[in-house]
C-alpha positions in Angstrom: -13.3 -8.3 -21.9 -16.4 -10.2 -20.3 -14.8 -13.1 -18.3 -17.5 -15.8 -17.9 -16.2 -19.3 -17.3 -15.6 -20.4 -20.8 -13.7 -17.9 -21.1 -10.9 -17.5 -17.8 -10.8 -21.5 -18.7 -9.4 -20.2 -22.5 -7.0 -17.9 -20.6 -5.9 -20.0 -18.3 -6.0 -23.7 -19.9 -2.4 -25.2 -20.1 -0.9 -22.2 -18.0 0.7 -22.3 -14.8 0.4 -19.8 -12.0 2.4 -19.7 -8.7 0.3 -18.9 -5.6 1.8 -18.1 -2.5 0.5 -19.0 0.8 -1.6 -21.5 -1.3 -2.0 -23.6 1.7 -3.8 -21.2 3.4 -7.4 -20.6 3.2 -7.8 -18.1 1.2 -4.9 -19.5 -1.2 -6.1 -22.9 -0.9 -9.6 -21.4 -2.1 -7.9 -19.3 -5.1 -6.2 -22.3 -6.1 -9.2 -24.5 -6.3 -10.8 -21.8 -8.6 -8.0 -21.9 -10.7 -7.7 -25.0 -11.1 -11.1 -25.9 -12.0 -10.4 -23.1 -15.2 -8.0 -26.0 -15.8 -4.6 -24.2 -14.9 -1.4 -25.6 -13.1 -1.1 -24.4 -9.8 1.8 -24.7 -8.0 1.2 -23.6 -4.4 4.3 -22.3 -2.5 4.4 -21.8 1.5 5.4 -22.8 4.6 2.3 -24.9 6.1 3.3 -24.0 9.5 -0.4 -21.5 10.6 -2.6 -24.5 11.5 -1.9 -28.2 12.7 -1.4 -30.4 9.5 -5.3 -32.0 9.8 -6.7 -28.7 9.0 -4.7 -28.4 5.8 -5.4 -32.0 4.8 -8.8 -31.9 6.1 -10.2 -28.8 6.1 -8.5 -26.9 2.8 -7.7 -30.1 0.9 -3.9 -28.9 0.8 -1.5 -32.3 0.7 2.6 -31.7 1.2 3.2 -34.5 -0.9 1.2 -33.2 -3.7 3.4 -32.8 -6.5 2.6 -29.4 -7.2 2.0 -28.1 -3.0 5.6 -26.9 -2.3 6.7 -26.8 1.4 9.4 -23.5 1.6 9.8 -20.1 2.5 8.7 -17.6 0.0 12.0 -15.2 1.3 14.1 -18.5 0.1 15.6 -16.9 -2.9 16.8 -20.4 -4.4 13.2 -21.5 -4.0 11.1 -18.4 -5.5 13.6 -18.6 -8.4 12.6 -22.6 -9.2 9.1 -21.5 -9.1 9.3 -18.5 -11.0 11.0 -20.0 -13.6 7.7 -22.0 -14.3 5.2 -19.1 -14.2 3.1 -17.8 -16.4 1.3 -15.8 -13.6 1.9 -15.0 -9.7 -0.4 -14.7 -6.7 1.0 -13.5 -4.0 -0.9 -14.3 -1.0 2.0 -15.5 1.7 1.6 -13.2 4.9 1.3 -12.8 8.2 -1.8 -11.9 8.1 -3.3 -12.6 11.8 -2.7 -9.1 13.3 -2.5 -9.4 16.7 0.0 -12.1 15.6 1.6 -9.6 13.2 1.5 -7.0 16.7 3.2 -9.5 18.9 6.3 -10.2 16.9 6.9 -7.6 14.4 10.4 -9.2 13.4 8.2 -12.2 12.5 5.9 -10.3 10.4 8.6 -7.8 8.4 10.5 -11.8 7.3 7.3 -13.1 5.9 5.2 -9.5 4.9 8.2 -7.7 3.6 11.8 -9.6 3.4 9.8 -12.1 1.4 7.9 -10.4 -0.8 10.6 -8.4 -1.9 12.9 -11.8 -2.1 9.7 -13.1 -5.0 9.4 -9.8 -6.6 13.5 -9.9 -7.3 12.6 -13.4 -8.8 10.0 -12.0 -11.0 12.1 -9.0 -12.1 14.7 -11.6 -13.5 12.6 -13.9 -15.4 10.0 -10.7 -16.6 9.6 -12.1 -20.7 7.3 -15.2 -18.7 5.4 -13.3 -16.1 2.0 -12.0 -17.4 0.3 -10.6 -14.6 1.6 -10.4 -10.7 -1.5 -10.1 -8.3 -0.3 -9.0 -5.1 -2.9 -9.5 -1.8 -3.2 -6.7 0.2 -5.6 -5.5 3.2 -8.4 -2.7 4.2 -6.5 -2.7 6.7 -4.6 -0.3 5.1 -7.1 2.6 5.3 -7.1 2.2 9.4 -10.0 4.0 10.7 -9.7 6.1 7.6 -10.5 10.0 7.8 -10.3 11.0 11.2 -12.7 14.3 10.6 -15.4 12.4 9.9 -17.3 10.6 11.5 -19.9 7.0 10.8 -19.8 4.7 8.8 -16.6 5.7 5.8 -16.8 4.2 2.9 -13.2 3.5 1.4 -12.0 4.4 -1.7 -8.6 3.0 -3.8 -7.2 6.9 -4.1 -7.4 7.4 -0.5 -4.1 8.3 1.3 -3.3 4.9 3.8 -4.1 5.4 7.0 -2.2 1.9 9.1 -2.9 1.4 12.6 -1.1 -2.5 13.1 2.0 -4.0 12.1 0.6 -6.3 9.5 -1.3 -3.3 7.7 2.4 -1.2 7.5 3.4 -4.4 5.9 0.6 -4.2 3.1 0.8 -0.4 2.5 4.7 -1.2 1.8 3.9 -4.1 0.0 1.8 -2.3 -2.5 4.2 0.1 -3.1 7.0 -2.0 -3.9 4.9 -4.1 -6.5 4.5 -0.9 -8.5 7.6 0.6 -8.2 9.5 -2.9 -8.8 7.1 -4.1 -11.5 6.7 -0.8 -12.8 10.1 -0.4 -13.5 10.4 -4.0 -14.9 7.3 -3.3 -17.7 5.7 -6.5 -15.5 1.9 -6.4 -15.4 0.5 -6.0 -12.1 -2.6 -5.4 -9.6 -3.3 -4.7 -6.1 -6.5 -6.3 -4.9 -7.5 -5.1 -0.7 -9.4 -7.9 0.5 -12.3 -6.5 3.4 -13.0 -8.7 5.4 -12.8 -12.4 4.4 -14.6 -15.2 5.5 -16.3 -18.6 5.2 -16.2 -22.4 5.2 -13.5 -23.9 5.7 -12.2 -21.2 7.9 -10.9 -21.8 11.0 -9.4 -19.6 14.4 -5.9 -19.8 15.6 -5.3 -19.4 19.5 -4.5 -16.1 20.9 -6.2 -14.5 17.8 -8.7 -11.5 17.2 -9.4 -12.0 13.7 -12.4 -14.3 11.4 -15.4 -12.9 13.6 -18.0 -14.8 12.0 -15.5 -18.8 12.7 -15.3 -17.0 16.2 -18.2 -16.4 17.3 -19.9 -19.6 15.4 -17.6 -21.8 16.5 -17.8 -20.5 20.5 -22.0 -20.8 20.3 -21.5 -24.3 18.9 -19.4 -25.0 21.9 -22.0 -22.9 24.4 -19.3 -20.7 25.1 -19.9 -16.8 25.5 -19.5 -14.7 22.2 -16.8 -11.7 22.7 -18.0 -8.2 21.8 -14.8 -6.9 21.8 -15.1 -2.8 22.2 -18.9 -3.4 22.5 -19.2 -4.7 18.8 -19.5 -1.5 17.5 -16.3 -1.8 15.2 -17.7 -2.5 11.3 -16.1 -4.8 8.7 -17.5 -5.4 4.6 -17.6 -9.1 5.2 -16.6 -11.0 1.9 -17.3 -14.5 1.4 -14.0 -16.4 0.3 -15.5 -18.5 -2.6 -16.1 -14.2 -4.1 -12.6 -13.3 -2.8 -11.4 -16.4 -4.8 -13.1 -15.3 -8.4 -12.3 -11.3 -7.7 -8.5 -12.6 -7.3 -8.8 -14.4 -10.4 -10.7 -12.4 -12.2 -7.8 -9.5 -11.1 -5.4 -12.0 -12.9 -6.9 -11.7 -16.1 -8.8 -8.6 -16.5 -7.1 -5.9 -19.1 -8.5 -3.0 -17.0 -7.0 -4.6 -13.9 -3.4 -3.8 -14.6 -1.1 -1.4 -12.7 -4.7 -1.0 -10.8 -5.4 -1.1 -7.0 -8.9 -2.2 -6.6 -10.8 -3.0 -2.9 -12.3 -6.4 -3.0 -15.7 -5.8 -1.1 -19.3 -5.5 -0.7 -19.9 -2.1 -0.3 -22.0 -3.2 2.7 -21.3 -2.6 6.3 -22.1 -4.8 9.3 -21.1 -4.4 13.1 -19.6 -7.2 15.0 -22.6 -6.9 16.9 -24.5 -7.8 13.7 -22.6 -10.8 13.1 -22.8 -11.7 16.5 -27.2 -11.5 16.5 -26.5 -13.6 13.0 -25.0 -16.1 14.9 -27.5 -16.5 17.7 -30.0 -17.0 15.1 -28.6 -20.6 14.6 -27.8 -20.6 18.4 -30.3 -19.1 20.3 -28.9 -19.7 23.7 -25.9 -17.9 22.8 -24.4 -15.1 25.5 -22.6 -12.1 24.8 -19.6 -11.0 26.4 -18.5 -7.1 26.3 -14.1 -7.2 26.3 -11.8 -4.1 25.3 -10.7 -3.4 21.7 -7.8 -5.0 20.9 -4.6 -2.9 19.8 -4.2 -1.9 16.4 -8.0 -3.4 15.5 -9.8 -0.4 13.2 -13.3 0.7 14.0 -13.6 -0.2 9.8 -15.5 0.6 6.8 -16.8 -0.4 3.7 -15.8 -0.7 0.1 -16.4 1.6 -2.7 -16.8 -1.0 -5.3 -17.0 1.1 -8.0 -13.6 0.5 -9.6 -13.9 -2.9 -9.1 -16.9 -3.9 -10.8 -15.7 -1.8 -13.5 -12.3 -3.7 -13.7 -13.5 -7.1 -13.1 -17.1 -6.9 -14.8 -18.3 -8.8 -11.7 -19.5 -8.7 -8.3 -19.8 -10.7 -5.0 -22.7 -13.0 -4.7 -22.9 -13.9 -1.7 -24.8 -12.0 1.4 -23.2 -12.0 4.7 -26.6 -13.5 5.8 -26.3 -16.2 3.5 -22.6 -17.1 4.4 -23.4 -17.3 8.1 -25.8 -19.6 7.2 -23.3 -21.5 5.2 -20.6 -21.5 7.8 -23.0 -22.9 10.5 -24.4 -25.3 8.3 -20.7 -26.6 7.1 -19.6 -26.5 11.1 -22.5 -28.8 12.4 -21.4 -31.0 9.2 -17.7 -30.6 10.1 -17.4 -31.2 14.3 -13.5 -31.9 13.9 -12.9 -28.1 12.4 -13.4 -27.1 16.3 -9.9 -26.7 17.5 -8.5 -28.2 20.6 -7.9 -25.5 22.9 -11.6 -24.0 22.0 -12.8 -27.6 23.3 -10.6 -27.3 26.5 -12.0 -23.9 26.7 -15.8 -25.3 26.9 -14.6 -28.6 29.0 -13.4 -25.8 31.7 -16.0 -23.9 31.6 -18.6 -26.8 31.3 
């Protein structure tokens, strides 16, 4: 089935699907996308990651929307309200900062594991109404991949999980509980690995490792020094969220997308050190600053996109050249997206 517009706003017209961690920015993206196919979403999560402004003002997430709900996904009373109502489930809810995920593990397993098992017991109840349960993962699943070879790897879905962090452990068991839960249940699923994401409106968190391209645009903006950390040599499939958004809902309707785990990538490989010279072009006065690798960060790789343009009849659009352009554009448009303690930072230093 070719899915062009007209036709995921057939499929999803009048339906209503459940996306967790819909305040977020990539669930505040996937919901936007959905609902402009003219679905009800009703986006579950805790809202707790960010200050409230950059929900409200940066991913256009409201608590007292009618359909943003404020909870726990491992609530059971809650996730069985919700579920009730669903004609499809995203499940994007996560700890998904991993050096966060690193510092308190306990943290992580509540969110990453305890609750994803607490909404797939909710979907195994009310199965006859569930059509299709997409559950977010991670590349960083694959670690650094095969350690007997060396380069650039490029990642395929039938390779053996390779987890060097907390938070990727928690997505290797995550996919493996939606099959064998949903499995057993006859409930139609998919596993989509998101490389890595990025893209207006993102935004960094304090203390944090992750989102390159917000980090390093958002230091030159302030004339701060950009971190190479391990020299920059570490490589990442940077995907754009507006693609990540229409892969995940393209995985939602797709017949060849069930019981599937497909990589959501580019197939393209760029260095931090790339991103970082992508950067300076918009800042030329930017400085580099060499640190060490952070624990559990992988040296990457890249998709093999194969099974995923086969699956989804689609591909991403949008270069990594492109969407730094974007992001720097959006962030001299957007001044209040710099967070406070990155303006302390650059007041300090000044």
């Amino acid at each position: 089935m070719t899915l062009t517009d007209a036709g995921l706003s057939a499929v999803l017209s009048g339906s209503t699907v459940v996306v967790t961690g819909g305040g977020g920015l990539v669930g505040s993206r996937i919901t936007a996308r959905l609902r402009a196919a003219g679905a009800r979403v009703l986006a579950v999560g805790k809202l707790d990651a960010y200050p409230a402004t950059v929900y409200a003002d940066l991913f256009g997430v409201h608590p007292n929307d009618r359909d943003t709900l404020v909870g726990d996904i491992a609530d059971a009373a809650l996730m069985d309200h919700v579920i009730r109502e669903a004609d499809y489930v995203i499940h994007a809810a996560a700890v998904a900062d991993v050096a966060a995920c690193t510092r308190n593990p306990l943290a992580a397993i509540r969110t990453n594991v305890t609750g994803t098992q607490v909404l797939l017991d909710a979907v195994r109840r009310c199965n006859a109404r569930v059509r299709r349960f997409v559950f977010v993962s991670s590349a960083a699943v694959y670690g650094n991949g095969d350690p007997r070879r060396h380069g650039v790897q490029t990642w395929h879905e039938d390779q053996s999980p390779a987890p060097l962090s907390v938070y990727a452990n928690t997505k290797v068991w995550g996919e493996a509980q939606t099959a064998l839960v949903l499995g057993e249940a006859n409930v139609p699923h998919t596993s989509v690995r998101y490389f890595s994401v990025y893209g207006e409106p993102q935004t960094v968190k304090e203390g944090s490792h992750s989102w390159a391209v917000a980090w390093m645009a958002m230091r030159a903006k302030l004339g701060l020094p950009l971190y190479l950390n391990g020299g920059g040599r570490q490589v990442r499939d940077f995907v754009h969220v507006e693609d990540i958004a229409e892969a995940t809902t393209r995985a939602l309707l797709a017949p060849e997308a069930d019981r599937q785990t497909l990589n959501v990538g580019t197939g393209r490989a760029t260095s931090i050190a790339d991103v970082a010279q992508l950067v300076r072009r918009h800042y030329p006065d930017a400085e580099f600053q060499d640190r060490p690798l952070p624990e559990g960060d992988p040296l990457g790789g890249t998709a093999d996109t194969a099974r995923m343009t086969a699956a989804l009849d689609w591909e991403p659009r949008i270069t990594v050249e492109e969407g730094v352009a974007r992001y720097v554009a959006w962030l001299d448009s957007t001044p209040a997206a710099l967070p406070d303690f990155l303006r302390r930072e650059a007041a300090h230093t000044a």
